[in-house]
PDB file of N, CA, C and O in Angstrom:
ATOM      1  N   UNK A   1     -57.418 -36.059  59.339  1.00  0.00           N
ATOM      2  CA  UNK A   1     -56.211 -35.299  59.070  1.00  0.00           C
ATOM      3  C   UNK A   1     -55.264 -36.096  58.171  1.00  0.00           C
ATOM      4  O   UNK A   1     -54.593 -35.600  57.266  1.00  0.00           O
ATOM      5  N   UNK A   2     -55.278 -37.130  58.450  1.00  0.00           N
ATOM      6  CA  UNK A   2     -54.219 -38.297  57.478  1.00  0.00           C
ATOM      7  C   UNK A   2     -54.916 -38.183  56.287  1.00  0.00           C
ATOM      8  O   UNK A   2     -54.165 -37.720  55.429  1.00  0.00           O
ATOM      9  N   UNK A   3     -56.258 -38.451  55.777  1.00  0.00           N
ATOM     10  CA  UNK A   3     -56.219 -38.253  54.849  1.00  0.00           C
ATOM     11  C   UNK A   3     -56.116 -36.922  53.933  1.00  0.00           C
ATOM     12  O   UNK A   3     -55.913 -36.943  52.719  1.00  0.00           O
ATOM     13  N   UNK A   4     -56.281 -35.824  54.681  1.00  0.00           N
ATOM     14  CA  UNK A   4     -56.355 -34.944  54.316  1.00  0.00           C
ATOM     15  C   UNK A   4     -54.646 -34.722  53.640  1.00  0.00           C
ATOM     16  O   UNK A   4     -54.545 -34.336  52.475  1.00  0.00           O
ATOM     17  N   UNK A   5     -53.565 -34.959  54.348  1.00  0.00           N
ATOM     18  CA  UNK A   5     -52.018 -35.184  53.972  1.00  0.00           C
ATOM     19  C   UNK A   5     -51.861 -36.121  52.900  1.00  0.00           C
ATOM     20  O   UNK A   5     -51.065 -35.879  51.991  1.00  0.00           O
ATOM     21  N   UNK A   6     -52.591 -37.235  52.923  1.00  0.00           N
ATOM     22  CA  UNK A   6     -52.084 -37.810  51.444  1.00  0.00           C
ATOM     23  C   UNK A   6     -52.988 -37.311  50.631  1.00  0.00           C
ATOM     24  O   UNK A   6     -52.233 -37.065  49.690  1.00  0.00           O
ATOM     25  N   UNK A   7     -54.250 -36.901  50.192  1.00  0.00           N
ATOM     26  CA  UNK A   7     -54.896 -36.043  49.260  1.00  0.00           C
ATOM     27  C   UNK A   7     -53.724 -34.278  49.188  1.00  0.00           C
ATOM     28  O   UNK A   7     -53.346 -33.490  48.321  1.00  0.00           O
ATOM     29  N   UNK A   8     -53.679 -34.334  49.657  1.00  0.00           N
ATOM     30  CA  UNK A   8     -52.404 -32.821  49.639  1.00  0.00           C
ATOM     31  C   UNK A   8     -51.241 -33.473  48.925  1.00  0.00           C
ATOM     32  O   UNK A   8     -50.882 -32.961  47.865  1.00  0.00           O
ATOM     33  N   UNK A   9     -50.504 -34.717  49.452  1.00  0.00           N
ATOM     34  CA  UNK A   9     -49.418 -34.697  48.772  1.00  0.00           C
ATOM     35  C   UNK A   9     -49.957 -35.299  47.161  1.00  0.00           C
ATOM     36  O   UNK A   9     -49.522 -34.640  46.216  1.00  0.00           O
ATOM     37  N   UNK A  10     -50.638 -36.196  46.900  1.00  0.00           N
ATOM     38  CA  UNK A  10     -51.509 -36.317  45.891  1.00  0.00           C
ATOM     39  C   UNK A  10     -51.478 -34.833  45.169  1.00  0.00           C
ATOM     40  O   UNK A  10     -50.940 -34.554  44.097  1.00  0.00           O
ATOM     41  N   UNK A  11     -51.793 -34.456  45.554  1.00  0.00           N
ATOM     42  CA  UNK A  11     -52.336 -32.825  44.404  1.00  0.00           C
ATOM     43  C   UNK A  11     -50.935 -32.375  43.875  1.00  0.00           C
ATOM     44  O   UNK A  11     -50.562 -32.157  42.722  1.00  0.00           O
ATOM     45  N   UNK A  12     -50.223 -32.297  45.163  1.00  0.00           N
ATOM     46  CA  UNK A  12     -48.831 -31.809  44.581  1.00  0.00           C
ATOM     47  C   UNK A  12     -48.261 -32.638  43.983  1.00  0.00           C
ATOM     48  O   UNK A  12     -47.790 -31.934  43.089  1.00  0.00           O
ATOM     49  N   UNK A  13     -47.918 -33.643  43.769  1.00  0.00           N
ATOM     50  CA  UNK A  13     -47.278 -35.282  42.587  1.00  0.00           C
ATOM     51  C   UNK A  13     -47.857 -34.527  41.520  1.00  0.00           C
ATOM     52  O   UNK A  13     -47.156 -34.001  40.656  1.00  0.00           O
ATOM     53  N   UNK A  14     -49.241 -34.441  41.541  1.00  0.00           N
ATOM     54  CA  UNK A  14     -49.991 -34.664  39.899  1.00  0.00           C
ATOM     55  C   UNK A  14     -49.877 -32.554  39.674  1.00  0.00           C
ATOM     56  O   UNK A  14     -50.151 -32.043  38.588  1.00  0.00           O
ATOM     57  N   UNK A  15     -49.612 -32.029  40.431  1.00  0.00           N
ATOM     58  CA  UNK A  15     -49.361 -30.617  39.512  1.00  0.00           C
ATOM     59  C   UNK A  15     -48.357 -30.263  39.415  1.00  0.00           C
ATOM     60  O   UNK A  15     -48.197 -29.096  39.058  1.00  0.00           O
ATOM     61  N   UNK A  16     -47.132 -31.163  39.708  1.00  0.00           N
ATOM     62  CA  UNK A  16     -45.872 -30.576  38.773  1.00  0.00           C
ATOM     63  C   UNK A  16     -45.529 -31.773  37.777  1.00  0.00           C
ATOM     64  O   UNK A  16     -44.396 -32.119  37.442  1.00  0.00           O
ATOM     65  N   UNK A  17     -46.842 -32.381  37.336  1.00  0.00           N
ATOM     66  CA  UNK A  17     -46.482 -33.405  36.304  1.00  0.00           C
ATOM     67  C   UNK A  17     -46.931 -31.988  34.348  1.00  0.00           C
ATOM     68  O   UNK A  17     -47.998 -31.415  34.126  1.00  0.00           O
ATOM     69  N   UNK A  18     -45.722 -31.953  33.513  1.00  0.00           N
ATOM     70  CA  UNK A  18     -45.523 -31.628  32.561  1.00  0.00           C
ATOM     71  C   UNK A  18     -46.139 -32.300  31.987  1.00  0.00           C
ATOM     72  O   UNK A  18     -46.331 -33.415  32.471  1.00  0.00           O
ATOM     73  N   UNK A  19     -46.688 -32.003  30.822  1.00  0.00           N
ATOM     74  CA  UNK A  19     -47.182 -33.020  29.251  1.00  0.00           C
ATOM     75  C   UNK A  19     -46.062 -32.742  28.479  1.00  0.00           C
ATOM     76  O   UNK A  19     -45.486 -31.719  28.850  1.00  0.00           O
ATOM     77  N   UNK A  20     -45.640 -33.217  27.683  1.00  0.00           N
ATOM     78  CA  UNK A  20     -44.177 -33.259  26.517  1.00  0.00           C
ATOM     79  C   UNK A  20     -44.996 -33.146  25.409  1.00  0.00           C
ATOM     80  O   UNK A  20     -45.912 -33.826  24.947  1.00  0.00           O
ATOM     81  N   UNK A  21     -44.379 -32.004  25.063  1.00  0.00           N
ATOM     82  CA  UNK A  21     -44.485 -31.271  23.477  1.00  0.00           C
ATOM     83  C   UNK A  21     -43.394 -32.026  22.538  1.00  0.00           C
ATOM     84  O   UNK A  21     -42.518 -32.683  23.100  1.00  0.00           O
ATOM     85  N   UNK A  22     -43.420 -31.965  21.445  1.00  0.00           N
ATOM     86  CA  UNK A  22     -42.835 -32.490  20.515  1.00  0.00           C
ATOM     87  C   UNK A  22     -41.634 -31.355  19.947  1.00  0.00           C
ATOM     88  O   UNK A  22     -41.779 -30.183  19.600  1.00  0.00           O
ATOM     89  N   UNK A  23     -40.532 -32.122  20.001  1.00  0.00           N
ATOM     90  CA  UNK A  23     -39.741 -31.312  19.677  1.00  0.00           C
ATOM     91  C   UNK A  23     -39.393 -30.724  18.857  1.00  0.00           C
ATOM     92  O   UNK A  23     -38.905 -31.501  18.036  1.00  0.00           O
ATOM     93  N   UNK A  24     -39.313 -29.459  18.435  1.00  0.00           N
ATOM     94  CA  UNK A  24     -39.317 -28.565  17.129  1.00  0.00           C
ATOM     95  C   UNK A  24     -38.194 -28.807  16.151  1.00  0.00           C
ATOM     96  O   UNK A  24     -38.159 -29.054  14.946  1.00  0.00           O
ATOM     97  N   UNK A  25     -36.938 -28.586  17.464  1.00  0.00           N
ATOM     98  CA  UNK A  25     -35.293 -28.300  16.415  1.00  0.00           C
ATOM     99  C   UNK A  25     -34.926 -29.235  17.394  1.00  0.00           C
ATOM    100  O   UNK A  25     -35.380 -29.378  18.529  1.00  0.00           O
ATOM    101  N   UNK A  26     -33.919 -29.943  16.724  1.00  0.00           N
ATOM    102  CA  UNK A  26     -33.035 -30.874  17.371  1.00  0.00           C
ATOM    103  C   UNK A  26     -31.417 -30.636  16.347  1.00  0.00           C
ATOM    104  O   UNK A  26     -31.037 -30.947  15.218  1.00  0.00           O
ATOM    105  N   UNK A  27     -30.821 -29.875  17.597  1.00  0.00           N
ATOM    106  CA  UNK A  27     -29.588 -29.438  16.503  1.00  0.00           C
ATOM    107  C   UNK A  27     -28.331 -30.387  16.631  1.00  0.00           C
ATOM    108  O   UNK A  27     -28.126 -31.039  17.655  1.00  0.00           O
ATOM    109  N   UNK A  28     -27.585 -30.419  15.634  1.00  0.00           N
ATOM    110  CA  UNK A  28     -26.555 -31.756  16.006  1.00  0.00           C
ATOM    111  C   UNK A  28     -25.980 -32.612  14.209  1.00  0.00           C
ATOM    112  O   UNK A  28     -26.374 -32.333  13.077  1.00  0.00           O
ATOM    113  N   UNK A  29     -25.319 -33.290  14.501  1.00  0.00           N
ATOM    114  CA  UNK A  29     -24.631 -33.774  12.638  1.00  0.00           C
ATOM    115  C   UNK A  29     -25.875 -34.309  12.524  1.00  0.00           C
ATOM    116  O   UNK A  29     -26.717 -34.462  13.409  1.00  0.00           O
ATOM    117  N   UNK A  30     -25.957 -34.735  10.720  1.00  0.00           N
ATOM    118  CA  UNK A  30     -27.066 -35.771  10.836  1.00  0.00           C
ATOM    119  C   UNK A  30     -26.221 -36.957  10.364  1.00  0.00           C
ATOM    120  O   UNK A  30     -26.699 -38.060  10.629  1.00  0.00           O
ATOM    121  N   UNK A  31     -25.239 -36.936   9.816  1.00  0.00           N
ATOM    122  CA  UNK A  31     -24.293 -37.591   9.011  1.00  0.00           C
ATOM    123  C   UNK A  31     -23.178 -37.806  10.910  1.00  0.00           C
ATOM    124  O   UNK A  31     -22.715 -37.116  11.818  1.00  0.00           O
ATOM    125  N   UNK A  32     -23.312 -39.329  10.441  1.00  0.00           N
ATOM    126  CA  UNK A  32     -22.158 -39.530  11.666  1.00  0.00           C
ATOM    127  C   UNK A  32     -21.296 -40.629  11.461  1.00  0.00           C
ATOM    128  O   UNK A  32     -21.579 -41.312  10.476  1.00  0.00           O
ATOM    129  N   UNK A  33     -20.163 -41.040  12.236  1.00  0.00           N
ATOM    130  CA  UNK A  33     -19.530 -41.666  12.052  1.00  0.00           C
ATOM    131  C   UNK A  33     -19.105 -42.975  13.124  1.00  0.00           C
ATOM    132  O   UNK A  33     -18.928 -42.605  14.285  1.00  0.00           O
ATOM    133  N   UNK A  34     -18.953 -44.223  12.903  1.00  0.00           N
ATOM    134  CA  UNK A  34     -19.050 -45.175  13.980  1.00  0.00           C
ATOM    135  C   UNK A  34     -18.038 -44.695  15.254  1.00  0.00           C
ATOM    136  O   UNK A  34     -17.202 -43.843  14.955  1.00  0.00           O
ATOM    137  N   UNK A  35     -18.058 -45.229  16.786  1.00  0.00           N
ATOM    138  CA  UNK A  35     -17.270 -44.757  17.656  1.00  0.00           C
ATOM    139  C   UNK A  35     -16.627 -43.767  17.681  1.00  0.00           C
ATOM    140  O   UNK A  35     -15.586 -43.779  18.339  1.00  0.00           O
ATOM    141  N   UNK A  36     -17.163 -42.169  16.733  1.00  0.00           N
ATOM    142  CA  UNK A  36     -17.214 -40.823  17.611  1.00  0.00           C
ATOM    143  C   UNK A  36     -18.096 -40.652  18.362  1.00  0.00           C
ATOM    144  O   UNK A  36     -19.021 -41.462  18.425  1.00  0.00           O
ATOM    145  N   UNK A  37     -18.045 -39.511  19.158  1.00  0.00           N
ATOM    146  CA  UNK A  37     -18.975 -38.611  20.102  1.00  0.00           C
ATOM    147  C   UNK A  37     -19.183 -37.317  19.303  1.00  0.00           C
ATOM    148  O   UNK A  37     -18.361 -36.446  19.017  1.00  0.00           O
ATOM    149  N   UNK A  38     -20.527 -37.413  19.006  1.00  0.00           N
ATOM    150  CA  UNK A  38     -20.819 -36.173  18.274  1.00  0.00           C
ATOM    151  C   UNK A  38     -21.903 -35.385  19.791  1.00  0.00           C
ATOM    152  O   UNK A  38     -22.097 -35.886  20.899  1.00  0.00           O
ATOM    153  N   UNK A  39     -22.249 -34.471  19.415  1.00  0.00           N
ATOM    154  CA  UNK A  39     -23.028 -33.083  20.679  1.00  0.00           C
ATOM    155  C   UNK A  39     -24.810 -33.114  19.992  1.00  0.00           C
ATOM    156  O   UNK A  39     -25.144 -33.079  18.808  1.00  0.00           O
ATOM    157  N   UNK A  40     -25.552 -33.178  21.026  1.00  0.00           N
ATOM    158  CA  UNK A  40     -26.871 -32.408  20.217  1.00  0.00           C
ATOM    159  C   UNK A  40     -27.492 -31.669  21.324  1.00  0.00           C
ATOM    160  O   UNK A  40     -27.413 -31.940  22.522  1.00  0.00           O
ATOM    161  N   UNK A  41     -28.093 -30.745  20.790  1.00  0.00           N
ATOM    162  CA  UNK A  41     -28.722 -30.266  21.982  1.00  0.00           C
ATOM    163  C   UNK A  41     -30.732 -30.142  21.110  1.00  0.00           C
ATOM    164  O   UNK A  41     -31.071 -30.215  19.929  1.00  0.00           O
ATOM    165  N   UNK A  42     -31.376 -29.988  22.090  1.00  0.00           N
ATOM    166  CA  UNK A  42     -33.150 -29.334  21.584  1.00  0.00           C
ATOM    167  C   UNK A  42     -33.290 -27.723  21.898  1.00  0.00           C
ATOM    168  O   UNK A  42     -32.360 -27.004  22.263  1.00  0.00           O
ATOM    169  N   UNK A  43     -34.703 -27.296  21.671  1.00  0.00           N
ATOM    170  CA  UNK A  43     -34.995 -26.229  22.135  1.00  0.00           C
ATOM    171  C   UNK A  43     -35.853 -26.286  23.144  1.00  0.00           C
ATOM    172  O   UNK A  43     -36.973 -26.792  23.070  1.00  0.00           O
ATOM    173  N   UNK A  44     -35.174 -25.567  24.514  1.00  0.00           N
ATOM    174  CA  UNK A  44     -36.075 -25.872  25.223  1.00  0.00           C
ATOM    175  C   UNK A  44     -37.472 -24.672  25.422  1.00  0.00           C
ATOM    176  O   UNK A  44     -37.339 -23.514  25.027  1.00  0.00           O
ATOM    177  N   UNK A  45     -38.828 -25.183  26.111  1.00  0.00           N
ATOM    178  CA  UNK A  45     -39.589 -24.491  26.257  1.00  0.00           C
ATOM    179  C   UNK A  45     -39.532 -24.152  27.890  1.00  0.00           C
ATOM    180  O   UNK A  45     -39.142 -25.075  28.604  1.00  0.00           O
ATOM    181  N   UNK A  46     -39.831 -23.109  28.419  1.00  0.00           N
ATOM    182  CA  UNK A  46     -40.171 -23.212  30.040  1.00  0.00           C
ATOM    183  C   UNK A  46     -40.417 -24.385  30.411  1.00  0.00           C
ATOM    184  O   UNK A  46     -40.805 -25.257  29.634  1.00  0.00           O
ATOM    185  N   UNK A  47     -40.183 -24.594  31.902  1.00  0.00           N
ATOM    186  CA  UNK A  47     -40.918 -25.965  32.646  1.00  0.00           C
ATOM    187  C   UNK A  47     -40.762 -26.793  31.850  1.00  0.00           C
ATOM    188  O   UNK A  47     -41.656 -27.566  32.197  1.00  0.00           O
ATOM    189  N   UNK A  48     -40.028 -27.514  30.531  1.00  0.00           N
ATOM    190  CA  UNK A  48     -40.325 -28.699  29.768  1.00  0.00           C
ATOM    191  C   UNK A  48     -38.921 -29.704  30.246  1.00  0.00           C
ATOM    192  O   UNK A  48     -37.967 -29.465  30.987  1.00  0.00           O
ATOM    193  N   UNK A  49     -39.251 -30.726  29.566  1.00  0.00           N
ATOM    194  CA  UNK A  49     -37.918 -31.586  29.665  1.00  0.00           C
ATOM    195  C   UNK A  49     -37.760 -32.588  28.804  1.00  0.00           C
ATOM    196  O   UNK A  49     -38.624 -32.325  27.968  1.00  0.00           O
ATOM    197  N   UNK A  50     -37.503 -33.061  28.633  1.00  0.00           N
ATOM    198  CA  UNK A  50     -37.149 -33.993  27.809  1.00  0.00           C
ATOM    199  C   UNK A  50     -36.117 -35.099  28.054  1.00  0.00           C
ATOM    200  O   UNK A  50     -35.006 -34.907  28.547  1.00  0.00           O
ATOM    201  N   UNK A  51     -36.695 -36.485  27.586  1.00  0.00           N
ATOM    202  CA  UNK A  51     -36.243 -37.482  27.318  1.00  0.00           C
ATOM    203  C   UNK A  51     -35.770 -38.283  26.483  1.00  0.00           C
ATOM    204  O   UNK A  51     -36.330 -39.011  25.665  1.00  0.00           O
ATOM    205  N   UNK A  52     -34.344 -38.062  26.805  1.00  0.00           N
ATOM    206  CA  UNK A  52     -33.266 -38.832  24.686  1.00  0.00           C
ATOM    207  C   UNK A  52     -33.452 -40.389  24.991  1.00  0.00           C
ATOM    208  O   UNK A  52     -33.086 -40.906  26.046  1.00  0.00           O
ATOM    209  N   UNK A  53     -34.053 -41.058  23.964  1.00  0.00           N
ATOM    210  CA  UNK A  53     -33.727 -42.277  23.350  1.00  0.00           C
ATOM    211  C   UNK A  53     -32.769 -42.048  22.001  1.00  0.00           C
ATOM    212  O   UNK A  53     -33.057 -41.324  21.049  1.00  0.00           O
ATOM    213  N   UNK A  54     -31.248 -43.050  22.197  1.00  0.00           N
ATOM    214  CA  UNK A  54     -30.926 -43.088  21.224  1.00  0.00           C
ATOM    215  C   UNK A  54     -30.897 -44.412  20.657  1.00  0.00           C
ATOM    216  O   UNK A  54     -30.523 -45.334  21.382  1.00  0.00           O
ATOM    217  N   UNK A  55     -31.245 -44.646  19.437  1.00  0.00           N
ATOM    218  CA  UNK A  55     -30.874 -45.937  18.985  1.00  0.00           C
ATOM    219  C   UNK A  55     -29.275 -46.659  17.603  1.00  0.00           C
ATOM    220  O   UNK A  55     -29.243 -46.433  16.394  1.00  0.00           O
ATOM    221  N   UNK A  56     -28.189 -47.516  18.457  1.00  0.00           N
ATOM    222  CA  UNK A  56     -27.588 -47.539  17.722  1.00  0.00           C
ATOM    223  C   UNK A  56     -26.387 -46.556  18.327  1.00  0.00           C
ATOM    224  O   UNK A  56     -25.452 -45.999  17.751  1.00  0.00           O
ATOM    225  N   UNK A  57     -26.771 -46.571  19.644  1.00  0.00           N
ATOM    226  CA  UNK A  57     -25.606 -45.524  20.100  1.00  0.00           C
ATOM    227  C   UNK A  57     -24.841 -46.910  21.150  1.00  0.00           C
ATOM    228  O   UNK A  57     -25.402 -47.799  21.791  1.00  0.00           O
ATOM    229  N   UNK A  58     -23.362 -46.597  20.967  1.00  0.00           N
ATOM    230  CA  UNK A  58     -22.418 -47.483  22.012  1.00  0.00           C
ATOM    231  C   UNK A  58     -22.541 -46.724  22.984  1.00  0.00           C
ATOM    232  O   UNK A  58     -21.611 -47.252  23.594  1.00  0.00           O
ATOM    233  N   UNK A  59     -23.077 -45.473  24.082  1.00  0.00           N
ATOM    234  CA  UNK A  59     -23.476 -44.819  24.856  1.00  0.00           C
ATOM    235  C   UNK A  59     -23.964 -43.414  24.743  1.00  0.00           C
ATOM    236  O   UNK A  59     -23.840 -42.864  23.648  1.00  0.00           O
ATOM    237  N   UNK A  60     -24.444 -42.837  25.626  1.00  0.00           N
ATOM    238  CA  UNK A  60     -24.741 -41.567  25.551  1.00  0.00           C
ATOM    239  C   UNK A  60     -25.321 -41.182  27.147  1.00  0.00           C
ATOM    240  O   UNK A  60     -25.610 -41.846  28.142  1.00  0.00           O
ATOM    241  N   UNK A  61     -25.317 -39.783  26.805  1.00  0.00           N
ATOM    242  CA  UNK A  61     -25.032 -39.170  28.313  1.00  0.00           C
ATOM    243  C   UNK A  61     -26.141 -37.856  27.865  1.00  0.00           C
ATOM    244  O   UNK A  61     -25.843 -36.754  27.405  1.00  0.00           O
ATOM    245  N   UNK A  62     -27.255 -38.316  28.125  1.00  0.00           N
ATOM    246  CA  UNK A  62     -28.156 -36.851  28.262  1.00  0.00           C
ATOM    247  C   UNK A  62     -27.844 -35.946  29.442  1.00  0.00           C
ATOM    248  O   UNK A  62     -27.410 -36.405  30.499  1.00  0.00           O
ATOM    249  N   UNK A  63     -28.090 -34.544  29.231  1.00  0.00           N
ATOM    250  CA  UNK A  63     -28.319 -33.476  30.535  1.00  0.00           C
ATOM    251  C   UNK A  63     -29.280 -32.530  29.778  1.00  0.00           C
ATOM    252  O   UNK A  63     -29.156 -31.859  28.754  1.00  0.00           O
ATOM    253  N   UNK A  64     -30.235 -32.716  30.619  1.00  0.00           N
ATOM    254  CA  UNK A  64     -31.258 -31.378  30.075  1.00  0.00           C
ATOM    255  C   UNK A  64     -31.598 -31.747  28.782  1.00  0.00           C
ATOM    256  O   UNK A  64     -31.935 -32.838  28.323  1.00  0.00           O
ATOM    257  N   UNK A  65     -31.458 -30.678  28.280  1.00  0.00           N
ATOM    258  CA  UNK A  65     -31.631 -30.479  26.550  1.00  0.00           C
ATOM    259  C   UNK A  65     -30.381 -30.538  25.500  1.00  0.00           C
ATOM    260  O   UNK A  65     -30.184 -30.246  24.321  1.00  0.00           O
ATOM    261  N   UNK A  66     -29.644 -31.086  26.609  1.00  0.00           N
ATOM    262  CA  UNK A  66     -28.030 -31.457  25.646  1.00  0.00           C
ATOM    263  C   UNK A  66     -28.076 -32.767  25.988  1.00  0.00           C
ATOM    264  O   UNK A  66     -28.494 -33.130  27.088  1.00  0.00           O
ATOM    265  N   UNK A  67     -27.541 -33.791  24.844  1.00  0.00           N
ATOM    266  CA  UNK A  67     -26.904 -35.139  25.359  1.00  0.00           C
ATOM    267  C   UNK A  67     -25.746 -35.307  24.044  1.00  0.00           C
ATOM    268  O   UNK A  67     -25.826 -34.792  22.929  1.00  0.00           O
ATOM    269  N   UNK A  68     -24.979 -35.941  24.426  1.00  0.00           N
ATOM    270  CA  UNK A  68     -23.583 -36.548  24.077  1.00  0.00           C
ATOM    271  C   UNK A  68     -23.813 -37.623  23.872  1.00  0.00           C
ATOM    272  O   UNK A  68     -24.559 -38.311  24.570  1.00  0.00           O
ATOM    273  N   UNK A  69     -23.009 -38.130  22.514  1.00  0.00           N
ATOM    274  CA  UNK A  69     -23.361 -39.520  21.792  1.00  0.00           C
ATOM    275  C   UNK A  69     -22.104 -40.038  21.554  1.00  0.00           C
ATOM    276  O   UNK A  69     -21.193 -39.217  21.445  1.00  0.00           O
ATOM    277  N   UNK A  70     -21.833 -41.267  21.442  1.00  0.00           N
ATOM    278  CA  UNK A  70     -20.661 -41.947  21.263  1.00  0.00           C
ATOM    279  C   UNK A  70     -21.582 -43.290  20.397  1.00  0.00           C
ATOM    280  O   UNK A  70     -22.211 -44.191  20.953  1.00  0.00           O
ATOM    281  N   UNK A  71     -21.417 -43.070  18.891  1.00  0.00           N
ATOM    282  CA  UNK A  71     -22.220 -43.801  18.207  1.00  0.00           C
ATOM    283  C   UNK A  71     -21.577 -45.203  17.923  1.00  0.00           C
ATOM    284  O   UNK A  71     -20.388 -45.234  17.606  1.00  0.00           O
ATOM    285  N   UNK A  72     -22.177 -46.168  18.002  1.00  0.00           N
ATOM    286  CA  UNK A  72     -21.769 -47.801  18.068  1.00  0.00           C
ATOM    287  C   UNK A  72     -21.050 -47.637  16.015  1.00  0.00           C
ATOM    288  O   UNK A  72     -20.985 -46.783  15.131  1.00  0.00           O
ATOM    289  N   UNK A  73     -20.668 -49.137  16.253  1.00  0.00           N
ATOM    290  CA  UNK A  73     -20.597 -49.542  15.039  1.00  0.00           C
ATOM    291  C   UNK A  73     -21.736 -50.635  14.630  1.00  0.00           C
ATOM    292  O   UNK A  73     -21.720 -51.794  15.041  1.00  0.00           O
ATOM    293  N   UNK A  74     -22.611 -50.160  13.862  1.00  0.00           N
ATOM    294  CA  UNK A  74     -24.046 -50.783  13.825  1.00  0.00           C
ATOM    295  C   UNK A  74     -23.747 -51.018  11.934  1.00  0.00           C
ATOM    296  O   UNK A  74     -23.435 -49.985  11.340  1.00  0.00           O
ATOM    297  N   UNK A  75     -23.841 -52.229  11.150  1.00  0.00           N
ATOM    298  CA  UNK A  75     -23.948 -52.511   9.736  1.00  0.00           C
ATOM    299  C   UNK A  75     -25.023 -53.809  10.100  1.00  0.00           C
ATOM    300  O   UNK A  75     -25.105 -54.706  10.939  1.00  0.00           O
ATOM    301  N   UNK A  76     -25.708 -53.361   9.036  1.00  0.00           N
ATOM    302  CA  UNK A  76     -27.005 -54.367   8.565  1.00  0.00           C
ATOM    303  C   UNK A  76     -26.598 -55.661   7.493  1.00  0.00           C
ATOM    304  O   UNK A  76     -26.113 -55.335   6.410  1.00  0.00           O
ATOM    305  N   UNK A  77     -26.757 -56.857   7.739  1.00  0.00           N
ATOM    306  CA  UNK A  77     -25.889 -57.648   6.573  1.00  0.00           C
ATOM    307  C   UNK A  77     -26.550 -58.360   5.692  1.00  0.00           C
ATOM    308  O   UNK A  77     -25.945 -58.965   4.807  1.00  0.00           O
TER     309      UNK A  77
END
């Protein structure tokens, strides 16, 4: 019976695991400016989700398919 419960919870872990599609539209400035907060959001598909990496950001605050950027001051010298 025990094993029969962790093979069950097993099945359920691995069938609400998503594969990530590539994102189509990513709407938002492309042109930005140091220490504003600019908005972006994606398109979402059913069941999908997504994960923001930003690089060059002084923070940001994903939710869902929206995240909020507060872009660093980043110069190359």
């Amino acid at each position: 019976m025990k094993k029969l419960s962790v093979l069950l919870f097993l099945f359920s872990m691995i069938s609400i695991i998503t594969f990530a599609q590539r994102i189509q539209v990513v709407h938002g400035p492309t042109t930005v400016c140091a220490e504003e907060a600019d908005f972006y959001n994606a398109v979402v598909s059913n069941g999908m989700f997504y994960n923001w990496n930003v690089t060059n950001a002084q923070s940001f605050l994903p939710s869902g398919n929206f995240l909020d950027v507060v872009w660093g001051n980043y110069s190359k010298y």
